[in-house]
Backbone of each chain as nested JSON, in Angstrom:
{
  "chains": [
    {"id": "A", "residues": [
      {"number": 1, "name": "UNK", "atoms": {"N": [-7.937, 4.007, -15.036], "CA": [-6.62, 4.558, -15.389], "C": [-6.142, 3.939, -16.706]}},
      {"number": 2, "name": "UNK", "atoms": {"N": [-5.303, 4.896, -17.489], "CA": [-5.303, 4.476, -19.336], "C": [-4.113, 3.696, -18.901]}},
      {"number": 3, "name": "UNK", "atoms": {"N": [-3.73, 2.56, -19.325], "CA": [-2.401, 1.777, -19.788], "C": [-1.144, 2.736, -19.921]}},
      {"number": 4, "name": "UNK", "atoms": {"N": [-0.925, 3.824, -20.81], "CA": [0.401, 4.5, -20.752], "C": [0.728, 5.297, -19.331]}},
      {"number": 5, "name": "UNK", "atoms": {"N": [-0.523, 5.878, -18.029], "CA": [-0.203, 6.135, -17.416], "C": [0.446, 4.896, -16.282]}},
      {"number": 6, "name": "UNK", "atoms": {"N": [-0.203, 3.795, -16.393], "CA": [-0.077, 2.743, -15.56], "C": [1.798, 2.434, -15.6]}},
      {"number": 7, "name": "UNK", "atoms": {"N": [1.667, 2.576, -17.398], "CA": [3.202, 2.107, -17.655], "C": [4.171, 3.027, -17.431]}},
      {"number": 8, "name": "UNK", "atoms": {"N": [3.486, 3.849, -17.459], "CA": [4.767, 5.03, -16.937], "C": [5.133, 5.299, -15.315]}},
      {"number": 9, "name": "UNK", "atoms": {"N": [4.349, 4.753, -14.522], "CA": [4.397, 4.586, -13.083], "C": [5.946, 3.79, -12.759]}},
      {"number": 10, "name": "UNK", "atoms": {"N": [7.265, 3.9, -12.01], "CA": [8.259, 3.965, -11.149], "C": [8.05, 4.048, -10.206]}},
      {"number": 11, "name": "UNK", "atoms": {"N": [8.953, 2.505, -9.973], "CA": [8.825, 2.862, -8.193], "C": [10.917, 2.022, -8.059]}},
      {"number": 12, "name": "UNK", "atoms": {"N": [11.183, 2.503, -6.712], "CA": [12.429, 2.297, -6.037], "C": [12.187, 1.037, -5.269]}},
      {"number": 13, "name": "UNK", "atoms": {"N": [12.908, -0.264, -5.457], "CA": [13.154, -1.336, -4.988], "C": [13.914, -1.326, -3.707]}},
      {"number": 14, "name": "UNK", "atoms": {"N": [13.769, -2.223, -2.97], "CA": [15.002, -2.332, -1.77], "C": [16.088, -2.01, -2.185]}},
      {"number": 15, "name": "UNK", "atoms": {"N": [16.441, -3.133, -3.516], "CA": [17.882, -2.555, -3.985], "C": [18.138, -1.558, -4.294]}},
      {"number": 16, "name": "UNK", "atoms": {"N": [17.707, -0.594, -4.298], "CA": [17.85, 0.765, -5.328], "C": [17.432, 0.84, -6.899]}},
      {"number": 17, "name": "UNK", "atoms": {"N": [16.71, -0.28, -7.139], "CA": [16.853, -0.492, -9.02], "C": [15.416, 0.198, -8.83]}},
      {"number": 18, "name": "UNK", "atoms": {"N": [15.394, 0.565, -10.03], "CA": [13.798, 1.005, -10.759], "C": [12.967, -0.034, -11.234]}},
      {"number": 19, "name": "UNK", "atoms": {"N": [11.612, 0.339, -10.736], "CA": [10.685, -0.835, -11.647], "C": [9.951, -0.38, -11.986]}},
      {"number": 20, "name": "UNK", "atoms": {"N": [8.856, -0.846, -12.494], "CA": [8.016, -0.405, -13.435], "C": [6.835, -2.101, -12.948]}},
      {"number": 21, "name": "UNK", "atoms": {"N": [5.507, -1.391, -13.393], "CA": [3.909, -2.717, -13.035], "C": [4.452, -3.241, -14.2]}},
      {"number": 22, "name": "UNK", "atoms": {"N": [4.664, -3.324, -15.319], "CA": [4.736, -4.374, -16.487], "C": [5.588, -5.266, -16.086]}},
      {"number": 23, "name": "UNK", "atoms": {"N": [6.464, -5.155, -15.178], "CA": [7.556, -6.432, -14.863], "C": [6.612, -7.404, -14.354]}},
      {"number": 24, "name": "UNK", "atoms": {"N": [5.266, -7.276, -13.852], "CA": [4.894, -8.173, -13.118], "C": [3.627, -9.029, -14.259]}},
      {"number": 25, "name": "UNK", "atoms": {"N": [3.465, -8.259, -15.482], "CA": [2.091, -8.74, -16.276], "C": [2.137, -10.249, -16.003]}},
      {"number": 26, "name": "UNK", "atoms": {"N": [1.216, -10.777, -16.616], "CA": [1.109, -12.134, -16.103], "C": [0.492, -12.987, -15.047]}},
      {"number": 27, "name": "UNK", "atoms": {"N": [0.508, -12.225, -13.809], "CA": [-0.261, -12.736, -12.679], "C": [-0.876, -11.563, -11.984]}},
      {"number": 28, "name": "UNK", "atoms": {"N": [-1.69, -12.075, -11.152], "CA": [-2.122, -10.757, -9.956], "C": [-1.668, -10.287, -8.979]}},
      {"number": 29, "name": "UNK", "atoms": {"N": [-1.305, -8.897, -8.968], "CA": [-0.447, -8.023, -8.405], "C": [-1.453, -7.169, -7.749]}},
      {"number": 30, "name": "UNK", "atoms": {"N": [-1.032, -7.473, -6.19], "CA": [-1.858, -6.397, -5.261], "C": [-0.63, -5.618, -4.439]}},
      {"number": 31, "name": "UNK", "atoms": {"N": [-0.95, -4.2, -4.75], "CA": [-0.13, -3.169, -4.404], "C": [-0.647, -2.376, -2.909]}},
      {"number": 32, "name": "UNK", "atoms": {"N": [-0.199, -2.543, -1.687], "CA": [-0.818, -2.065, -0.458], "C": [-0.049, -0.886, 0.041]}},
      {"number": 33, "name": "UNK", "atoms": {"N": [-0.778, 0.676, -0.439], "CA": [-0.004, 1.839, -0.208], "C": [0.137, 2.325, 1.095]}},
      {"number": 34, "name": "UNK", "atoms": {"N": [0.64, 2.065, 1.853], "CA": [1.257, 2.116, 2.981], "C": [0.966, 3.786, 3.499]}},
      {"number": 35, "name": "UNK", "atoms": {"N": [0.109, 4.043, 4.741], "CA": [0.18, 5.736, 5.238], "C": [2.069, 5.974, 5.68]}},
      {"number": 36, "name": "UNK", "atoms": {"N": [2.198, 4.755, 6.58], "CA": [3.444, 4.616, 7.247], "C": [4.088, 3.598, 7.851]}},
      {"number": 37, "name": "UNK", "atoms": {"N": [5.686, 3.837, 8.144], "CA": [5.947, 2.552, 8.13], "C": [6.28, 2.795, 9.798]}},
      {"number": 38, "name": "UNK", "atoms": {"N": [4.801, 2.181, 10.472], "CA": [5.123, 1.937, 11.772], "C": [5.496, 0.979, 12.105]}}
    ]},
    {"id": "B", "residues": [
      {"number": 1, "name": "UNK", "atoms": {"N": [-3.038, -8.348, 7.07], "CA": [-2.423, -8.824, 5.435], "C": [-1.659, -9.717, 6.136]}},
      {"number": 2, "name": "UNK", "atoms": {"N": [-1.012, -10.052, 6.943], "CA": [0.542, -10.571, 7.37], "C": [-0.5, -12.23, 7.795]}},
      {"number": 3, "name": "UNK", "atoms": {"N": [-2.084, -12.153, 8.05], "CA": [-2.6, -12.955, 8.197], "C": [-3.051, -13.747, 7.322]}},
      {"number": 4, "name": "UNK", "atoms": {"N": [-3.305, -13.033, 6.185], "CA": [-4.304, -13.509, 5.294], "C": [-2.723, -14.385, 3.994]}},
      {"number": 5, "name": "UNK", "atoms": {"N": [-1.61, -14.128, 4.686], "CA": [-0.206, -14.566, 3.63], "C": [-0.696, -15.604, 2.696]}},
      {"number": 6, "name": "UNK", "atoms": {"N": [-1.211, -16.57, 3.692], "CA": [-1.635, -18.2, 2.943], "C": [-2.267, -18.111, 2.103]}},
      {"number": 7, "name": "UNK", "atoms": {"N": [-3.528, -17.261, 2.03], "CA": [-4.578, -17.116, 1.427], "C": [-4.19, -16.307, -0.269]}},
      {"number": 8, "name": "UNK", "atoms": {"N": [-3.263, -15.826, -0.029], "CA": [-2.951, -14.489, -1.004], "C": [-1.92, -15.769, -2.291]}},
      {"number": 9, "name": "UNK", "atoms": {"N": [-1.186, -16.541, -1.186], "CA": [0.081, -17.382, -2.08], "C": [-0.765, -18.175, -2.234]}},
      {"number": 10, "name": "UNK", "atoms": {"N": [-2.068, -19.118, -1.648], "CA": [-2.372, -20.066, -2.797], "C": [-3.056, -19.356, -3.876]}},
      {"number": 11, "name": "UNK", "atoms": {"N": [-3.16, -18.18, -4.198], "CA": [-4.56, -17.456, -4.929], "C": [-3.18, -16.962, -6.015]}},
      {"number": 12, "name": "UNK", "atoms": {"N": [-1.826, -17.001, -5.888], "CA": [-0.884, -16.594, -6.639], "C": [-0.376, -15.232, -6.72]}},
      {"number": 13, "name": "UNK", "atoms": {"N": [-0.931, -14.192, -5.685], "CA": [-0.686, -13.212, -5.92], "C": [0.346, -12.551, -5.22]}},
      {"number": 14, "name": "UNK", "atoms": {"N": [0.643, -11.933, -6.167], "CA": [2.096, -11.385, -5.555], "C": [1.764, -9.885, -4.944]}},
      {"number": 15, "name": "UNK", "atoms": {"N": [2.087, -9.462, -3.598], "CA": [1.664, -8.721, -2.918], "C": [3.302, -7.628, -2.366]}},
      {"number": 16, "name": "UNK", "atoms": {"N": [3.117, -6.538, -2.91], "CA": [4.063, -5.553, -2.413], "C": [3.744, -4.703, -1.892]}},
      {"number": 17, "name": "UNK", "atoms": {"N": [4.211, -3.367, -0.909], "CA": [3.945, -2.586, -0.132], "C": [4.693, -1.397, -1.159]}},
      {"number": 18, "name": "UNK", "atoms": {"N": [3.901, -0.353, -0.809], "CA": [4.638, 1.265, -1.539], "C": [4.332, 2.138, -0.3]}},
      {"number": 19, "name": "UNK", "atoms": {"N": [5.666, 2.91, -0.09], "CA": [5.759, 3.497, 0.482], "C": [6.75, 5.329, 0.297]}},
      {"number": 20, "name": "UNK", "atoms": {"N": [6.181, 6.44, 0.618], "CA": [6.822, 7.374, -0.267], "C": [7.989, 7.559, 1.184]}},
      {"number": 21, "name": "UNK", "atoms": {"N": [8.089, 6.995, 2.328], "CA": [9.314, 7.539, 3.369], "C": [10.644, 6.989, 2.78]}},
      {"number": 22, "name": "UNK", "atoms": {"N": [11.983, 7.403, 3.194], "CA": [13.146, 7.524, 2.746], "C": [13.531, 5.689, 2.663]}},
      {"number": 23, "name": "UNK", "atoms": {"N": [14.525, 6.04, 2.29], "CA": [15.296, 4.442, 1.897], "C": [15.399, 4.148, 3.14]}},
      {"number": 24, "name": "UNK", "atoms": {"N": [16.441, 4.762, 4.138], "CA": [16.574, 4.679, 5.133], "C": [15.798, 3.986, 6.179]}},
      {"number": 25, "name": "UNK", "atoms": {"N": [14.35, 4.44, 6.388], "CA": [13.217, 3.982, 6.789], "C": [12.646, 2.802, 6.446]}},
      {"number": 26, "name": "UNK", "atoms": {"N": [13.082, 2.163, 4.946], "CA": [12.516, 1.377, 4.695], "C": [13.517, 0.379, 5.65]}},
      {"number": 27, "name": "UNK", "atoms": {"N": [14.771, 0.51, 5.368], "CA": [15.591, -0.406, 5.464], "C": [15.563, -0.97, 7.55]}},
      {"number": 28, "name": "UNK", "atoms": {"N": [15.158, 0.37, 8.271], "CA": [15.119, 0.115, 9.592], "C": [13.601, -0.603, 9.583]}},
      {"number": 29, "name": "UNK", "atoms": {"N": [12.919, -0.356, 8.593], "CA": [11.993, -1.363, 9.176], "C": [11.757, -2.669, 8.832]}},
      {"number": 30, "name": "UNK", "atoms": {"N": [12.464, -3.143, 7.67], "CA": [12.838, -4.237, 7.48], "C": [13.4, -4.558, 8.605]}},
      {"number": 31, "name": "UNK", "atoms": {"N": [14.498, -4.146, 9.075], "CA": [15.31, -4.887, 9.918], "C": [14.585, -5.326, 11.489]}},
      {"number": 32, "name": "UNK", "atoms": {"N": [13.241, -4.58, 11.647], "CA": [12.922, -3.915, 12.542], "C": [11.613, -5.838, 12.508]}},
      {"number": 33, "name": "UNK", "atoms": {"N": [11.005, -5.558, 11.774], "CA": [9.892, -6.001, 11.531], "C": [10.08, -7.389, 10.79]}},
      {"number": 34, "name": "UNK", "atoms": {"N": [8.881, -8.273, 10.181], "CA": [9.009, -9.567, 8.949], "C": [8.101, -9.479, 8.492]}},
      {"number": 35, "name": "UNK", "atoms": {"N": [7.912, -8.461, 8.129], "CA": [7.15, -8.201, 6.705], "C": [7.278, -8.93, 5.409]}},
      {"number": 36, "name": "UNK", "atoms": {"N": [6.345, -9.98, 5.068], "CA": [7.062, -11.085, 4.109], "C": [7.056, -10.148, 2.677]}},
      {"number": 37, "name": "UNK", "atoms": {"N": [6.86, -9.015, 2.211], "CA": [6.583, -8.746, 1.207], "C": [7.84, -7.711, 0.755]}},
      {"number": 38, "name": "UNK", "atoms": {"N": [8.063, -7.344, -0.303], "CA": [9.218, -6.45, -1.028], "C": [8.429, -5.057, -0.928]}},
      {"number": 39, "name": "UNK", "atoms": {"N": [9.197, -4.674, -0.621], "CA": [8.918, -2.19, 0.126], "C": [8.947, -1.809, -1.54]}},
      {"number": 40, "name": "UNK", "atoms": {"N": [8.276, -1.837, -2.171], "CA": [8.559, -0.067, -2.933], "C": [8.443, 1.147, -2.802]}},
      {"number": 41, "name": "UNK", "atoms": {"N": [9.51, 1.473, -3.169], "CA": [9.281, 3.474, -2.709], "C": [8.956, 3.887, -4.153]}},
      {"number": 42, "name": "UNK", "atoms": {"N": [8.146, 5.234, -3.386], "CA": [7.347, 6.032, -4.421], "C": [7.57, 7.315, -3.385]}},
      {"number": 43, "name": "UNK", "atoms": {"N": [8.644, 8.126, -3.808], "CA": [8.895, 9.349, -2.896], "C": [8.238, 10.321, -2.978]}},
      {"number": 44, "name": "UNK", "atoms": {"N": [8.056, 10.519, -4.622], "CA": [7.179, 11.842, -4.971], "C": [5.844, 11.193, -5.498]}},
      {"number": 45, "name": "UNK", "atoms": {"N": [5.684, 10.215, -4.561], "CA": [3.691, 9.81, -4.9], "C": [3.392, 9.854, -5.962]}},
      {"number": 46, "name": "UNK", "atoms": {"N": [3.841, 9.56, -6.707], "CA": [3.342, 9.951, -8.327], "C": [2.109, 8.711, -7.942]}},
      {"number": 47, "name": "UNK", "atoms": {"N": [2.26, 7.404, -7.684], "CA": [1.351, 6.308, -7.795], "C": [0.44, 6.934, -6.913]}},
      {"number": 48, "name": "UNK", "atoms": {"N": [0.567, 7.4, -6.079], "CA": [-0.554, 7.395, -4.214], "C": [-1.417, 8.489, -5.368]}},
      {"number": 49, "name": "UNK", "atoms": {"N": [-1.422, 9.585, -6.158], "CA": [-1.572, 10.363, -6.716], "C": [-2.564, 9.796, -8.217]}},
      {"number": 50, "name": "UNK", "atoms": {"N": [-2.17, 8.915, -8.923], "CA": [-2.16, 8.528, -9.905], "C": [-3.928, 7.479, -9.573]}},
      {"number": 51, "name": "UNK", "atoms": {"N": [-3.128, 6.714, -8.64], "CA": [-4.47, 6.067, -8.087], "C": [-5.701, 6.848, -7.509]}},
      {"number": 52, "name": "UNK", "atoms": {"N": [-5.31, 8.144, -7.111], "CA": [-6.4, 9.214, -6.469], "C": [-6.306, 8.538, -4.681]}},
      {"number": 53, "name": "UNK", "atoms": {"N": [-4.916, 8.499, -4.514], "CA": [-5.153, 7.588, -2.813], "C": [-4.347, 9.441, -2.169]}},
      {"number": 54, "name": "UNK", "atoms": {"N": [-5.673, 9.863, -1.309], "CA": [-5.383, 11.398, -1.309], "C": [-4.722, 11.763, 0.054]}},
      {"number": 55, "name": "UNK", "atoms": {"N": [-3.874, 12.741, -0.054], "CA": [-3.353, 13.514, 1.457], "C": [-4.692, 14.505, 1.727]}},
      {"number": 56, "name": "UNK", "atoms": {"N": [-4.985, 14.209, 2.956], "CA": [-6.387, 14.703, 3.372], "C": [-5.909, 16.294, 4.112]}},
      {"number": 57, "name": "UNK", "atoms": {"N": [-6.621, 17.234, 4.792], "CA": [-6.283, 18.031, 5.053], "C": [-6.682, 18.041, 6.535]}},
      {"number": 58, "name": "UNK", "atoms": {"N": [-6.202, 18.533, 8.188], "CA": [-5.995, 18.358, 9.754], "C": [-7.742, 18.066, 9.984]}},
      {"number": 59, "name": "UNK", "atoms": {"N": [-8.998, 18.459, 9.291], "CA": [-10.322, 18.342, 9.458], "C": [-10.781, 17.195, 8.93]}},
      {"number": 60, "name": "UNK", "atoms": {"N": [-10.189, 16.633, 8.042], "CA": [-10.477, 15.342, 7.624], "C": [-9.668, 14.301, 8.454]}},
      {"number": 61, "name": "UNK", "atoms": {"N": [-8.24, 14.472, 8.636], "CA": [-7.879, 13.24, 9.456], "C": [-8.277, 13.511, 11.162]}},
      {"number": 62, "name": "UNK", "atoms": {"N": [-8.705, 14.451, 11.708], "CA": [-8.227, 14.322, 13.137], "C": [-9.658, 14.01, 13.782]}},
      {"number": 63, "name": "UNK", "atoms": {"N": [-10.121, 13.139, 13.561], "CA": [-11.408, 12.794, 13.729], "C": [-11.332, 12.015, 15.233]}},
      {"number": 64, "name": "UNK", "atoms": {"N": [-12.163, 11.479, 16.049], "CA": [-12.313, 10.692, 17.108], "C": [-11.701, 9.404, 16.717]}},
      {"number": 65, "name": "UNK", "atoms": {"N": [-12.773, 8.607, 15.934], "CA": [-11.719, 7.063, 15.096], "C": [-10.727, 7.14, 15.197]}},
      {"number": 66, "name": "UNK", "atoms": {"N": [-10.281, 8.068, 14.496], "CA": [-8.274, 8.45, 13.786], "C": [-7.999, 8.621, 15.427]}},
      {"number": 67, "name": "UNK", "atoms": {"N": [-8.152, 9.242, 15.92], "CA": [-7.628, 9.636, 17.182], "C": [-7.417, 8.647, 18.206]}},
      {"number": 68, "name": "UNK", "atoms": {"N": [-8.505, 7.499, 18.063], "CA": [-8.725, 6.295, 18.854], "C": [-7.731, 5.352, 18.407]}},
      {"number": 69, "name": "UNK", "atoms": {"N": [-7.617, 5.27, 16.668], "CA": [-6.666, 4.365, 16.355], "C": [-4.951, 4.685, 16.661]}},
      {"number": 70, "name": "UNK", "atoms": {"N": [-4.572, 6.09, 16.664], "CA": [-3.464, 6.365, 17.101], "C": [-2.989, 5.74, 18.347]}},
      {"number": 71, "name": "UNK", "atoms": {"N": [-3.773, 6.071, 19.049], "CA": [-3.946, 5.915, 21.044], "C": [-3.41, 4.42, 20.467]}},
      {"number": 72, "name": "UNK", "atoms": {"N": [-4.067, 3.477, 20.001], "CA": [-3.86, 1.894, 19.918], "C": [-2.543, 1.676, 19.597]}},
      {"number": 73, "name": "UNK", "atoms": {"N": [-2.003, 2.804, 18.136], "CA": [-0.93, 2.158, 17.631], "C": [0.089, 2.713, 18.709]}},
      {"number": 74, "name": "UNK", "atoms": {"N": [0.03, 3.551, 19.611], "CA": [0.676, 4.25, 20.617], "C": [0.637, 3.181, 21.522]}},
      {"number": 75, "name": "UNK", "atoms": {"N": [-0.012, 2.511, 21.805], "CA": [-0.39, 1.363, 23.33], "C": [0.547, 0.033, 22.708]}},
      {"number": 76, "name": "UNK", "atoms": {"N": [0.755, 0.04, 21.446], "CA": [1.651, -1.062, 21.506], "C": [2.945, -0.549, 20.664]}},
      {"number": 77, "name": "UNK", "atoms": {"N": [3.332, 0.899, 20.992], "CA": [4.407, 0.883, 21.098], "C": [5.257, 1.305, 19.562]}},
      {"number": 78, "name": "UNK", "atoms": {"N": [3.804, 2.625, 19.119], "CA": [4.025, 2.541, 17.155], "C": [3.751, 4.292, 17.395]}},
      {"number": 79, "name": "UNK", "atoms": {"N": [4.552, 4.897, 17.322], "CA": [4.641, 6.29, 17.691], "C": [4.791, 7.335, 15.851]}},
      {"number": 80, "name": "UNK", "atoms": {"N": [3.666, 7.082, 15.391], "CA": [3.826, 7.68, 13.981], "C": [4.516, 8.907, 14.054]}},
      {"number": 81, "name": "UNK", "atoms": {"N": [3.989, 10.119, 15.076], "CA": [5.053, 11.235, 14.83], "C": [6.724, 11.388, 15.015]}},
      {"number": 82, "name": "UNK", "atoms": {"N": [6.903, 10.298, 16.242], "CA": [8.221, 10.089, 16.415], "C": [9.203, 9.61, 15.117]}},
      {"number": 83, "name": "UNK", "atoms": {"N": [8.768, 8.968, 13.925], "CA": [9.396, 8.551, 13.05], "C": [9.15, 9.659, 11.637]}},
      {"number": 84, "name": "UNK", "atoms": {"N": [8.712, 11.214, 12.005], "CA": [8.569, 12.334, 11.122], "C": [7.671, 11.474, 10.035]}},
      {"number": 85, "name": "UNK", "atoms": {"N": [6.684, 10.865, 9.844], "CA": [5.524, 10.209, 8.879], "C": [4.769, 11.145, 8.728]}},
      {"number": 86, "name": "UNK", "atoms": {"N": [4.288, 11.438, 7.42], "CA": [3.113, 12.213, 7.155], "C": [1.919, 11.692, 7.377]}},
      {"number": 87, "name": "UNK", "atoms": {"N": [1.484, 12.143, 8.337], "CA": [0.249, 11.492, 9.347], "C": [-1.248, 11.743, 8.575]}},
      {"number": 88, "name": "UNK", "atoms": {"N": [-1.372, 12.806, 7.219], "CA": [-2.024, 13.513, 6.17], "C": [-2.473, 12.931, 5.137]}},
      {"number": 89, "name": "UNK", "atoms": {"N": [-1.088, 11.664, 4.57], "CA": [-1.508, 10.672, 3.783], "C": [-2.442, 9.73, 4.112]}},
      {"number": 90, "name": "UNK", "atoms": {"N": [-2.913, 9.713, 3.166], "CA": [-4.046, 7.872, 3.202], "C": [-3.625, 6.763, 2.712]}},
      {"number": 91, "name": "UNK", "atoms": {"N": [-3.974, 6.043, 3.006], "CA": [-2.788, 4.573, 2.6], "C": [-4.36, 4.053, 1.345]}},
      {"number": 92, "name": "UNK", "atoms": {"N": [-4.137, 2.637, 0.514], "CA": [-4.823, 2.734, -0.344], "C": [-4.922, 0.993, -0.729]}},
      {"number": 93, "name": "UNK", "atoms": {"N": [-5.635, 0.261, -1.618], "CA": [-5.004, -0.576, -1.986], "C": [-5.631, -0.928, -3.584]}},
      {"number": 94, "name": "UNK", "atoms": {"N": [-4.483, -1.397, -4.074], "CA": [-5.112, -1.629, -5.838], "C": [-4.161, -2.708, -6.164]}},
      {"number": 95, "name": "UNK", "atoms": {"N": [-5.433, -3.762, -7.388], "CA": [-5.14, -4.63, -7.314], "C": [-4.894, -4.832, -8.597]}},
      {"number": 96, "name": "UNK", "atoms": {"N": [-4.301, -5.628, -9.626], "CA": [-4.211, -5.208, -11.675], "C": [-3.815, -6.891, -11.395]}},
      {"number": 97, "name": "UNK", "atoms": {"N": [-4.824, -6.62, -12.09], "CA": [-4.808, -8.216, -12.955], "C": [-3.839, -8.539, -13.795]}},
      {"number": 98, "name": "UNK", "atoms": {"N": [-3.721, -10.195, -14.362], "CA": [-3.149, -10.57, -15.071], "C": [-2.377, -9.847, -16.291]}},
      {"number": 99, "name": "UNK", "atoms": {"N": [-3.338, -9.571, -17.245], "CA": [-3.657, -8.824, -18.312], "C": [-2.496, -7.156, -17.704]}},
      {"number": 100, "name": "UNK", "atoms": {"N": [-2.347, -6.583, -16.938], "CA": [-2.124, -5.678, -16.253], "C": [-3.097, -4.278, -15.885]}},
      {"number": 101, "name": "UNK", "atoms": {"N": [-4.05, -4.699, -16.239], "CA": [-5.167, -3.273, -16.098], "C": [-5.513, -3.404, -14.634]}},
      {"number": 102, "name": "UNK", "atoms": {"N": [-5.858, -2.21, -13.878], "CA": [-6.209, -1.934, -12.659], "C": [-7.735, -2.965, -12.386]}},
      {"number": 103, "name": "UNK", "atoms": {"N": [-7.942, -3.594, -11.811], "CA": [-8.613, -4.243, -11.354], "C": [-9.755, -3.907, -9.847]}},
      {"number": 104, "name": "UNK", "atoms": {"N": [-9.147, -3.03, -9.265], "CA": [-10.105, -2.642, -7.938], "C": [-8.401, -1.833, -7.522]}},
      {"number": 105, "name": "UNK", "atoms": {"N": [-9.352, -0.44, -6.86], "CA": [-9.124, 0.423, -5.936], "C": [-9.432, 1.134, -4.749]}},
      {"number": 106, "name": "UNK", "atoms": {"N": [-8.964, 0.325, -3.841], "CA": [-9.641, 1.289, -2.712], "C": [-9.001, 2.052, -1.795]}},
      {"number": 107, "name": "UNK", "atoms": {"N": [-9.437, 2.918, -2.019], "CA": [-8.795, 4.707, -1.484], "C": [-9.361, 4.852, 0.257]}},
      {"number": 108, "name": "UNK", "atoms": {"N": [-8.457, 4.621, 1.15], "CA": [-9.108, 4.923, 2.338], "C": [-9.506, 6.347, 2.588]}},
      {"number": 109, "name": "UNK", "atoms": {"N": [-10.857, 6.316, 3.5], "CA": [-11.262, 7.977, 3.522], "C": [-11.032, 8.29, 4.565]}},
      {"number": 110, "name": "UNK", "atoms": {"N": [-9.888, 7.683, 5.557], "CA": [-9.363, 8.405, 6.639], "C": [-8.15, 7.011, 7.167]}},
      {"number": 111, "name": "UNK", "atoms": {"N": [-7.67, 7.511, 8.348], "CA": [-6.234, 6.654, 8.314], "C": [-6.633, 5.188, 8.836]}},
      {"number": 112, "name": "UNK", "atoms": {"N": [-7.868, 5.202, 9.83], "CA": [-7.966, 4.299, 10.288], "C": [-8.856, 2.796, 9.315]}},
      {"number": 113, "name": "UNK", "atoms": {"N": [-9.305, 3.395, 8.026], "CA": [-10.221, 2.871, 7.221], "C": [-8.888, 1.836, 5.882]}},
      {"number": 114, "name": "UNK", "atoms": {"N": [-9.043, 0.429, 6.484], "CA": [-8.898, -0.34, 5.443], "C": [-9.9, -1.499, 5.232]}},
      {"number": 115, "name": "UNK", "atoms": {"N": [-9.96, -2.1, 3.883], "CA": [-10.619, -3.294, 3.965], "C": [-10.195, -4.295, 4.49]}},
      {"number": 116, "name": "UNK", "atoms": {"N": [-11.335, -5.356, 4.906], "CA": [-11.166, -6.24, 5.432], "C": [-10.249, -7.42, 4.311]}},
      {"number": 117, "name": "UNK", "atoms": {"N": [-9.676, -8.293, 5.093], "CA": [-9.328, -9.412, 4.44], "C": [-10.252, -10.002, 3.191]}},
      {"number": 118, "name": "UNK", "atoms": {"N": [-11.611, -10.304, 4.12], "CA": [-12.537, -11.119, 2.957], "C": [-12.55, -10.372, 1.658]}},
      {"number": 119, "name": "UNK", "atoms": {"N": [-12.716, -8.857, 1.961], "CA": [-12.998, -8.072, 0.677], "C": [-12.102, -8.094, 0.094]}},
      {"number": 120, "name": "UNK", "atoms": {"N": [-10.786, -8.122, 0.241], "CA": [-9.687, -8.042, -0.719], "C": [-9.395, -9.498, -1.326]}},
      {"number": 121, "name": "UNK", "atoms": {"N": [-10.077, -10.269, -0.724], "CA": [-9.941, -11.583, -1.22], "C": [-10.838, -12.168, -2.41]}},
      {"number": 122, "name": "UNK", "atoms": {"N": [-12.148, -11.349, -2.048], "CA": [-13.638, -11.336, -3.07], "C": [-12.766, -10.547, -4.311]}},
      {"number": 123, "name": "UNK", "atoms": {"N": [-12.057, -9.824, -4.105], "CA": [-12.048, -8.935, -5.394], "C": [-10.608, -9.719, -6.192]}},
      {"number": 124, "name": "UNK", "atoms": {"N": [-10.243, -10.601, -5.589], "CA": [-8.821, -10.962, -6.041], "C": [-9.488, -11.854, -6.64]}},
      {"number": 125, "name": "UNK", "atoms": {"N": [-10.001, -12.643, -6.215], "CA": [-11.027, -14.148, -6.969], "C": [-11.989, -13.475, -7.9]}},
      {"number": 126, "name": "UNK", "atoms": {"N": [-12.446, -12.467, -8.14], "CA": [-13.354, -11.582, -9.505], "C": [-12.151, -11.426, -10.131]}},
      {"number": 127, "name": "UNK", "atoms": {"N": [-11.136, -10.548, -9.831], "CA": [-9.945, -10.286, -10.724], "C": [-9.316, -11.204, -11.625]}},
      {"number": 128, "name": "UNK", "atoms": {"N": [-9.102, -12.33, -11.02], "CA": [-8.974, -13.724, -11.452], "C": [-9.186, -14.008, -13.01]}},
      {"number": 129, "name": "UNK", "atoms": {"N": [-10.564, -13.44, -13.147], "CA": [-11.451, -13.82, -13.843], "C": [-11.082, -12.813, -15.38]}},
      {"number": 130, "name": "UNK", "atoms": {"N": [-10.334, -11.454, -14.869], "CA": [-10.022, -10.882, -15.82], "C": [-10.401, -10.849, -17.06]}}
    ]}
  ]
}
């Protein structure tokens, strides 16, 4: 996957704020996509 | 995952959950559950999508396995249709290194299919290495 799509990826926080993967550069970030929240 | 916590925080990695169900949902299952990790929502899947983590179609998920693993999550009391879940999606996991480039993806090929601990741990310690 190219970098501008990565950076253009949004997602909704608990709080309601927007984020974005670049908030996290720096360390390793494992993302676990959930089917559901049983 | 909720096992492997230790393993993940001495290795430094910061581990979040995405999920495309309502706010609402997230918030009852926080309250519900201790899930040590922060919920992101992704409503319109753009990521589940982006990563290629695919909604399968009733011949691909309703297999014996899938069917066996339901029965389980049913026996202790985890009723996926009762909470309107799209039972269609595949859950997924990807990992981006330091640097931020995608590092490992793995796309389950049915509901009951995730990796094991060790493997996500092998690929976090290669990632490392970035």
């Amino acid at each position: 996957m190219d970098r501008a799509t990565l950076a253009a990826l949004r997602f909704e926080s608990e709080d309601g704020s927007e984020v974005s993967l670049d908030r996290w550069h720096g360390g390793t970030v494992l993302l676990v996509f959930l089917r559901w929240l049983g | 995952m909720r096992e492997a916590e230790a393993e993940l925080a001495a290795r430094g990695v910061q581990v979040f959950a995405v999920t495309f169900e309502a706010a609402g949902r997230v918030r009852d299952y926080r309250q519900r559950e201790t899930i040590p990790y922060p919920i992101l929502r992704d409503p319109a899947r753009a990521a589940y999508r982006a990563f290629g983590i695919e909604r399968r179609g009733a011949t691909s998920i309703w297999r014996p396995r899938t069917i066996w693993y339901y029965v389980k999550s049913a026996l202790r009391g985890r009723f996926a249709g009762s909470v309107k879940a799209d039972l269609y999606q595949l859950g997924g996991d990807v990992l981006l290194g330091p640097s931020g480039a995608v590092c490992w993806v793995y796309r389950s090929r049915e509901p009951a299919d995730r990796p094991g601990i060790e493997t996500i741990l092998k690929e976090i310690d290669d990632c490392r290495d970035d």
